[in-house]
Biopython code that builds the backbone (N, CA, C, O; Angstrom):
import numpy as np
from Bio.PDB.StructureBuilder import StructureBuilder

atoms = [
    (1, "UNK", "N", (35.652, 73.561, 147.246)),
    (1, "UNK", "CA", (35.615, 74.017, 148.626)),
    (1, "UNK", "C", (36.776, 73.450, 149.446)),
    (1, "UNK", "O", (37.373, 74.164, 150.252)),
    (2, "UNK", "N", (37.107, 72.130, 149.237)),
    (2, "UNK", "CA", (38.380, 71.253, 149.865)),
    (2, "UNK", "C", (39.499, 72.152, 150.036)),
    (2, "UNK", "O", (39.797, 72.451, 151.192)),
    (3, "UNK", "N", (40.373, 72.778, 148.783)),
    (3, "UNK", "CA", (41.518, 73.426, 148.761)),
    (3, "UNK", "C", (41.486, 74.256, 149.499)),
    (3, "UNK", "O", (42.447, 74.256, 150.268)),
    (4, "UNK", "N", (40.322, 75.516, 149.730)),
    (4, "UNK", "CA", (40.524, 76.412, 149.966)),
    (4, "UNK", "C", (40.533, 76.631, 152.110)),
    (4, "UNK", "O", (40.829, 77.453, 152.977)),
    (5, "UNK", "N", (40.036, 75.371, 151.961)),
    (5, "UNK", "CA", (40.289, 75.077, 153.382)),
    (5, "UNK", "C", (41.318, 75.093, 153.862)),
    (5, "UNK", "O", (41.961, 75.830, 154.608)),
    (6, "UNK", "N", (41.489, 73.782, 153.136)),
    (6, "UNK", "CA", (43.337, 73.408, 152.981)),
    (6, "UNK", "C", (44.016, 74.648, 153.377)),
    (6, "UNK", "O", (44.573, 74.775, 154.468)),
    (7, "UNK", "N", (43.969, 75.463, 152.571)),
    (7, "UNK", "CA", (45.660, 76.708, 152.413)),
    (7, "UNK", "C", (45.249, 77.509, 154.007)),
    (7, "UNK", "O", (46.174, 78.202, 154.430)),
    (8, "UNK", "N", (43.948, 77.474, 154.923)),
    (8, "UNK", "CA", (43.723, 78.329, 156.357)),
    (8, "UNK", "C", (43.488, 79.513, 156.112)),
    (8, "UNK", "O", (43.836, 80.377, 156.917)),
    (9, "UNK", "N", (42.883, 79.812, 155.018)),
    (9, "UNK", "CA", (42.595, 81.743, 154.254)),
    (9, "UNK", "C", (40.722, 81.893, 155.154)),
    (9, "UNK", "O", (39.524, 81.939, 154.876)),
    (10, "UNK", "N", (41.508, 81.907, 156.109)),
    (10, "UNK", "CA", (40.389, 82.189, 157.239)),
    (10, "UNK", "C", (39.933, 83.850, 156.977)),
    (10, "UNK", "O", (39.051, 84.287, 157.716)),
    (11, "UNK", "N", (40.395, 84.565, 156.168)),
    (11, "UNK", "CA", (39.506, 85.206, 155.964)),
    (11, "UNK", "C", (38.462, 85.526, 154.588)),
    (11, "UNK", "O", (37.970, 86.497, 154.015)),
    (12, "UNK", "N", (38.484, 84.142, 154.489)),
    (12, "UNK", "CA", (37.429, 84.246, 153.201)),
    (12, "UNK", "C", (36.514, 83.424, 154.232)),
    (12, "UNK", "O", (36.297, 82.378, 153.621)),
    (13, "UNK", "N", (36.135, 83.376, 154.955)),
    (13, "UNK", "CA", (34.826, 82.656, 156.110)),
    (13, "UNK", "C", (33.779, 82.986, 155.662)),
    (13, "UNK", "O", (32.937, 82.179, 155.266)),
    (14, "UNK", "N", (33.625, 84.400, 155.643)),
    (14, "UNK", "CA", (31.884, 84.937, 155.572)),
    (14, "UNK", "C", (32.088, 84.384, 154.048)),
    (14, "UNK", "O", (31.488, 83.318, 153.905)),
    (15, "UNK", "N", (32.762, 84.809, 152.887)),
    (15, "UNK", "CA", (32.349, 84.509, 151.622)),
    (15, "UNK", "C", (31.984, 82.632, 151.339)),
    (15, "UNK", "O", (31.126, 82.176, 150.583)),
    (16, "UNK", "N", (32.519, 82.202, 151.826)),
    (16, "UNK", "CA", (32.622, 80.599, 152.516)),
    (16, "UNK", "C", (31.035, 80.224, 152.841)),
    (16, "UNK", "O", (30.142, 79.599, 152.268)),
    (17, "UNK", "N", (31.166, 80.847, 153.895)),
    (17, "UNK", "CA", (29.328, 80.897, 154.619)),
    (17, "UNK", "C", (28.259, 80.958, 153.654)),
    (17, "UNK", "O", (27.340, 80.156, 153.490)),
    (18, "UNK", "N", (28.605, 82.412, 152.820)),
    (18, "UNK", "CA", (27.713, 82.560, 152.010)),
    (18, "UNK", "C", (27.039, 81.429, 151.183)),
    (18, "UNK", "O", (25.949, 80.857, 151.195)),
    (19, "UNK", "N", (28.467, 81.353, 150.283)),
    (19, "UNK", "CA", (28.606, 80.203, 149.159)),
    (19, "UNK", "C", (27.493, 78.999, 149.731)),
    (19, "UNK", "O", (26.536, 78.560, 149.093)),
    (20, "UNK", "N", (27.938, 78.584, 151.200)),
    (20, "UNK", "CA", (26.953, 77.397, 151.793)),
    (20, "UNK", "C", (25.455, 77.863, 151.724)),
    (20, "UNK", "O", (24.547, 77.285, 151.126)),
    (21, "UNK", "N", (25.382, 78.925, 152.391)),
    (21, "UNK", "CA", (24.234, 79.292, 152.755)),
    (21, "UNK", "C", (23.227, 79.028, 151.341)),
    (21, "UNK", "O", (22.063, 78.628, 151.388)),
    (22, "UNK", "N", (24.165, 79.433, 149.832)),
    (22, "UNK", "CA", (23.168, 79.632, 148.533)),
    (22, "UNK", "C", (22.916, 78.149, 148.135)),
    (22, "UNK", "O", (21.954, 77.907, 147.406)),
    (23, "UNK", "N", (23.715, 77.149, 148.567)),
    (23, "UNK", "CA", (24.034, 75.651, 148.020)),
    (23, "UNK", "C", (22.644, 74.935, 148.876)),
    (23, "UNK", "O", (22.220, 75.365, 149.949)),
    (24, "UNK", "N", (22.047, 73.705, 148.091)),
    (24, "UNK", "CA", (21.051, 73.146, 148.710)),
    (24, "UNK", "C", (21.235, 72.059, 149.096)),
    (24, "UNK", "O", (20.855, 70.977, 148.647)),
    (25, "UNK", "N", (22.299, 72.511, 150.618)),
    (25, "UNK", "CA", (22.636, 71.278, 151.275)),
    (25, "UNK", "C", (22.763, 71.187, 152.786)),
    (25, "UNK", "O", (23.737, 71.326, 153.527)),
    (26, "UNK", "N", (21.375, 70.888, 153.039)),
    (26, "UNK", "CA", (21.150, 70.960, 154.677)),
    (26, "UNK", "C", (21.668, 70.253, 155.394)),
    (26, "UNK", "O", (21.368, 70.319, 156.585)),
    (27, "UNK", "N", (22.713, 69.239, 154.911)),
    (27, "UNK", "CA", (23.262, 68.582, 156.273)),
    (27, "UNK", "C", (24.514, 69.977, 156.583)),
    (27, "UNK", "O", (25.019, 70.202, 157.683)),
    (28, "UNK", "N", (24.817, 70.820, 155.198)),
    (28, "UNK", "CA", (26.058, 71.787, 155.558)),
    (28, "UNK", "C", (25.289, 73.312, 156.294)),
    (28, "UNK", "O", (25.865, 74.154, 156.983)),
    (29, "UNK", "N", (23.819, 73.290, 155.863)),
    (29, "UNK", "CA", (23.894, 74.532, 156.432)),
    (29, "UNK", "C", (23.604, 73.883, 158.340)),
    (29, "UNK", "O", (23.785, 74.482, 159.399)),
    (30, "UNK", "N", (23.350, 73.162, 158.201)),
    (30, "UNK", "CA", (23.600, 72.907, 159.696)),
    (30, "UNK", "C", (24.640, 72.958, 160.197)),
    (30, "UNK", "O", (24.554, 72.542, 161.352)),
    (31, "UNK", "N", (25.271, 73.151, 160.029)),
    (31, "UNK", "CA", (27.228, 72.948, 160.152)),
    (31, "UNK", "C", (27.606, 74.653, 160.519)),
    (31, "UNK", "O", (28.210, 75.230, 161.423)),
    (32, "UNK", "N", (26.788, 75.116, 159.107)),
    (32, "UNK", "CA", (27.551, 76.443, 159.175)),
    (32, "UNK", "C", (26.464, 77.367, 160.622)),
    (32, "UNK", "O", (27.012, 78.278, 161.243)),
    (33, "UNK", "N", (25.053, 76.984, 160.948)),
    (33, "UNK", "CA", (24.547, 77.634, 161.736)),
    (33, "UNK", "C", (25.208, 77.089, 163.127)),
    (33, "UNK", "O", (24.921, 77.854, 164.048)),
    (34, "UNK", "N", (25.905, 76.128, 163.487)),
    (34, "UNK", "CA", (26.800, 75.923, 164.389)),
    (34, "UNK", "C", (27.890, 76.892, 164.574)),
    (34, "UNK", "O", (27.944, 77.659, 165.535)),
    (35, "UNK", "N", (28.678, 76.840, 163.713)),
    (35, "UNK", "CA", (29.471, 78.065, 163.455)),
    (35, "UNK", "C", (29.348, 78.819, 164.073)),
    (35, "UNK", "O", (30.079, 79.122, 165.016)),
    (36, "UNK", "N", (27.982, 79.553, 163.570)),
    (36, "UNK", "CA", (27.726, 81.244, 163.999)),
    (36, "UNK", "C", (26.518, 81.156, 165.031)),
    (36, "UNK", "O", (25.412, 81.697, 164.992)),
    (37, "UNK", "N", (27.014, 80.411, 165.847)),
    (37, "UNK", "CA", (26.411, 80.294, 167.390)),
    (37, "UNK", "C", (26.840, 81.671, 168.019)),
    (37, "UNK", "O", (27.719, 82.245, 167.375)),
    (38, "UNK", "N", (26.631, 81.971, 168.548)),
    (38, "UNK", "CA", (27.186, 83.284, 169.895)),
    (38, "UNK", "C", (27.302, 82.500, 170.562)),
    (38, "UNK", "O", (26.244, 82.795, 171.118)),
    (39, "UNK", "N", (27.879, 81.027, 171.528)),
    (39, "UNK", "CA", (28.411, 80.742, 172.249)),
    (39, "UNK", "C", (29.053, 79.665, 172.151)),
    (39, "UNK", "O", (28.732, 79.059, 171.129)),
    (40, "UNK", "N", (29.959, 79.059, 172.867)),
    (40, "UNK", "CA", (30.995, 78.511, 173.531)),
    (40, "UNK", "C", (30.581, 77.337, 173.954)),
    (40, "UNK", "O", (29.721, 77.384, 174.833)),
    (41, "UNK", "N", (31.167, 75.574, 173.356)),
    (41, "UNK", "CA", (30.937, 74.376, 174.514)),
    (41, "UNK", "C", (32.504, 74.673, 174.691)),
    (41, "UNK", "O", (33.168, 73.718, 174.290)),
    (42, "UNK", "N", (33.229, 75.672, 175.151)),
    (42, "UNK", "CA", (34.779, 75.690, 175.797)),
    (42, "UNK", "C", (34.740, 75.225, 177.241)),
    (42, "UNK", "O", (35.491, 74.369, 177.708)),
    (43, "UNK", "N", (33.512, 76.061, 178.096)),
    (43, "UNK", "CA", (33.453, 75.157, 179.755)),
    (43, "UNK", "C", (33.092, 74.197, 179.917)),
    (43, "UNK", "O", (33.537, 73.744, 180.972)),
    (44, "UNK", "N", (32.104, 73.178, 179.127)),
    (44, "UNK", "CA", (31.670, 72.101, 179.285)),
    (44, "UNK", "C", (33.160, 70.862, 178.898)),
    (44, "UNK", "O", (33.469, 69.821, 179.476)),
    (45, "UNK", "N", (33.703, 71.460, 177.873)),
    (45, "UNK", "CA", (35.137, 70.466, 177.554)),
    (45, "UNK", "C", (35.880, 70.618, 178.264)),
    (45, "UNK", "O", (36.721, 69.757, 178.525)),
    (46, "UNK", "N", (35.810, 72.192, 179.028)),
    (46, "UNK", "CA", (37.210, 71.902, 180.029)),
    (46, "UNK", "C", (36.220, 70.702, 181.371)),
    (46, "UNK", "O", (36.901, 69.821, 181.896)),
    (47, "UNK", "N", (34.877, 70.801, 181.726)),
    (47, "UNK", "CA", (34.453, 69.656, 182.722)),
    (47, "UNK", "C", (34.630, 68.038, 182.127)),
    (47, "UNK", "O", (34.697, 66.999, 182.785)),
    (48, "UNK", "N", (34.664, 68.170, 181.095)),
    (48, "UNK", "CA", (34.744, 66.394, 180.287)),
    (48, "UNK", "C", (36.452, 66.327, 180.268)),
    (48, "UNK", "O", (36.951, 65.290, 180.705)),
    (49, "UNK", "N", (37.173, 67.181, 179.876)),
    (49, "UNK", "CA", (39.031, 67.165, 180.098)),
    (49, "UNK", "C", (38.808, 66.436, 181.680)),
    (49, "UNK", "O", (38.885, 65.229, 181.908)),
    (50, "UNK", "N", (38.523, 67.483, 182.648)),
    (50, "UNK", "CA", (38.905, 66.750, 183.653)),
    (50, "UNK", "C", (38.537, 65.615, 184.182)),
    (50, "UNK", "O", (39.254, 64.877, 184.857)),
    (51, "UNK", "N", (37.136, 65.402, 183.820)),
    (51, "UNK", "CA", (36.400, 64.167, 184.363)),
    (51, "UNK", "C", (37.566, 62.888, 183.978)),
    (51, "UNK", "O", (38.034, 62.037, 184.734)),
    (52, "UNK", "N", (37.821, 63.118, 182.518)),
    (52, "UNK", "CA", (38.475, 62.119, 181.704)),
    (52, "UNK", "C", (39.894, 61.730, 182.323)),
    (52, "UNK", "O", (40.424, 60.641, 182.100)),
    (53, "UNK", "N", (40.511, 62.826, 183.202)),
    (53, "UNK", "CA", (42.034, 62.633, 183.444)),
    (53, "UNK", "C", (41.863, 61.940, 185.134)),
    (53, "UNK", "O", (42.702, 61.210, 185.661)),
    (54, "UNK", "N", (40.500, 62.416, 185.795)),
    (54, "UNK", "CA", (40.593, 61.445, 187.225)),
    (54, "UNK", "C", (40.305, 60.321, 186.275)),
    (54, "UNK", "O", (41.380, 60.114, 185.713)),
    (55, "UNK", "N", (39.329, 59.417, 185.766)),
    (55, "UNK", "CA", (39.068, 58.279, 185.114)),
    (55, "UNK", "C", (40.765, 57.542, 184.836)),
    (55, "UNK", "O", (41.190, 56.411, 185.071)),
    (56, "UNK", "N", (41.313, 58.557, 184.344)),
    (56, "UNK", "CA", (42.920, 57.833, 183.508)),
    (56, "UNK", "C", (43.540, 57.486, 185.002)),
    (56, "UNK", "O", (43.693, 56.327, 185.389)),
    (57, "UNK", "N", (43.886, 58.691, 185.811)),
    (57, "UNK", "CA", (44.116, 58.546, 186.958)),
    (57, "UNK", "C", (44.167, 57.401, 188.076)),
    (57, "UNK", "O", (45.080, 57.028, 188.813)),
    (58, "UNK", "N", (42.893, 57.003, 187.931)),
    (58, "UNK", "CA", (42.086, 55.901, 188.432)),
    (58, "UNK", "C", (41.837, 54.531, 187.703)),
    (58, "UNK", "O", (40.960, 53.738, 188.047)),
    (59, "UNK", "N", (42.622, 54.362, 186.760)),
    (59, "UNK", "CA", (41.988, 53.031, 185.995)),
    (59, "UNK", "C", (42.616, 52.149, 186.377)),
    (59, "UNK", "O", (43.818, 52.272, 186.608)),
    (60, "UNK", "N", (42.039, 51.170, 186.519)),
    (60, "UNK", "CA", (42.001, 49.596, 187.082)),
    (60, "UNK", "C", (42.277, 49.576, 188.514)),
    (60, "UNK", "O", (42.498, 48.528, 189.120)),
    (61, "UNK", "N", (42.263, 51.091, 189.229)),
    (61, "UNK", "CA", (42.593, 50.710, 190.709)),
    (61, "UNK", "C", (41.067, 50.739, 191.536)),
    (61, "UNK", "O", (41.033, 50.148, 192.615)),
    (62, "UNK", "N", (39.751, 51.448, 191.022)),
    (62, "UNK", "CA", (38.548, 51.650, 191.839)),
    (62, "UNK", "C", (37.510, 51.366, 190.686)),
    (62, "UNK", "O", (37.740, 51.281, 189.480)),
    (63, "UNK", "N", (36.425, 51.251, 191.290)),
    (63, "UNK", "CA", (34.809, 51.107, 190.307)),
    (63, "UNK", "C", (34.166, 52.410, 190.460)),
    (63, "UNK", "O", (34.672, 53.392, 191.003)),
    (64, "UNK", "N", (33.291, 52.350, 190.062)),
    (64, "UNK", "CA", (32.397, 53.363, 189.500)),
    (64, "UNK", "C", (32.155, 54.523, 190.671)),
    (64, "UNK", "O", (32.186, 55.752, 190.739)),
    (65, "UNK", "N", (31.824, 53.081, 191.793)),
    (65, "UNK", "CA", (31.299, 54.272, 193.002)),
    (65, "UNK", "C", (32.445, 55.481, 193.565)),
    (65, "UNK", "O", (32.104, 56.649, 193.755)),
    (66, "UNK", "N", (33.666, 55.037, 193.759)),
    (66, "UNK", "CA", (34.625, 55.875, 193.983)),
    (66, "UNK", "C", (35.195, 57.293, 192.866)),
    (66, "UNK", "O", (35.680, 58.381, 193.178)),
    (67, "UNK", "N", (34.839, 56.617, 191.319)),
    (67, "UNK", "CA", (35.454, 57.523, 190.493)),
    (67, "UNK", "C", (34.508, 58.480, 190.576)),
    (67, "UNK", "O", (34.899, 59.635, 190.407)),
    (68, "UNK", "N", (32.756, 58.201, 190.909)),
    (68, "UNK", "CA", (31.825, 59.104, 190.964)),
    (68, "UNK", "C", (31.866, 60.064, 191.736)),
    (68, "UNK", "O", (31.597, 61.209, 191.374)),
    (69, "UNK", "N", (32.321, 59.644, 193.304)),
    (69, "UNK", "CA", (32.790, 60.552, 194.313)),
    (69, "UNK", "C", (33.768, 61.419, 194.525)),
    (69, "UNK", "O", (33.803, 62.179, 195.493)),
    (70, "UNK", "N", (35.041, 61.323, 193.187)),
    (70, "UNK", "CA", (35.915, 62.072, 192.801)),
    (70, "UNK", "C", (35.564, 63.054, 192.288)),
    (70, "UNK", "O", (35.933, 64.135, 192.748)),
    (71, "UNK", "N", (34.937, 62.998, 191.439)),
    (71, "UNK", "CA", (34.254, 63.847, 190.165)),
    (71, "UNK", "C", (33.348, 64.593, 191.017)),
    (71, "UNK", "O", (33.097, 65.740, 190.649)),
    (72, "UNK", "N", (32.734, 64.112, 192.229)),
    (72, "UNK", "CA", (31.558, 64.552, 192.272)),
    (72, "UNK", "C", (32.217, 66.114, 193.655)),
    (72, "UNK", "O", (31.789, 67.260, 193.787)),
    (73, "UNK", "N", (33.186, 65.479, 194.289)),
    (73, "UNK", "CA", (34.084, 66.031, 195.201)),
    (73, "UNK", "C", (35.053, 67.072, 194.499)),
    (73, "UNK", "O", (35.460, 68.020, 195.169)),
    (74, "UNK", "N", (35.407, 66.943, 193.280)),
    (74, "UNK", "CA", (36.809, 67.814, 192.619)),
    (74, "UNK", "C", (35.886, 69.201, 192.355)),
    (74, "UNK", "O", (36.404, 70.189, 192.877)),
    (75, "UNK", "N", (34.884, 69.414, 191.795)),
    (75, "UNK", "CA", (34.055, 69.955, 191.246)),
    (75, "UNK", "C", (33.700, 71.195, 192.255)),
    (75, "UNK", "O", (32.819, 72.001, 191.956)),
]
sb = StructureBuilder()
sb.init_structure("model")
sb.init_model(0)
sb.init_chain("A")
sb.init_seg("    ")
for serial, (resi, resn, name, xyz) in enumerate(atoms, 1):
    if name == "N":
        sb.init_residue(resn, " ", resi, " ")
    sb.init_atom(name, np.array(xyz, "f"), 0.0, 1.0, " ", f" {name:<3s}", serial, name[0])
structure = sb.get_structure()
């Protein structure tokens, strides 16, 4: 399974899936039912990107209460 990752032959996915799906290994089919979610954590990372760049922004000049009121104000 390693190699074929390796080379990015993204369109052998579903045959990929399959292969998991027949194998008796539930920490992977959990993996692969992630996968084939119908949705997106893309908006929640773009809210943790930004939280993370006032924090950088702000380090070693304020405490908690101020960075909270940033975050809580940018938003």
């Amino acid at each position: 399974m390693g190699p074929r990752l390796a080379q990015l032959q993204g369109e052998r996915l579903p045959e990929w899936i399959a292969a998991v799906r027949a194998d008796d290994l539930p920490s992977m089919h959990t993996f692969i039912n992630g996968l084939t979610l119908p949705w997106s954590s893309g908006v929640l990372e773009g809210h943790v990107n930004r939280i993370k760049m006032i924090k950088r922004q702000m380090y070693g000049r304020a405490g908690f209460k101020l960075l909270r009121k940033r975050v809580l104000l940018a938003s």
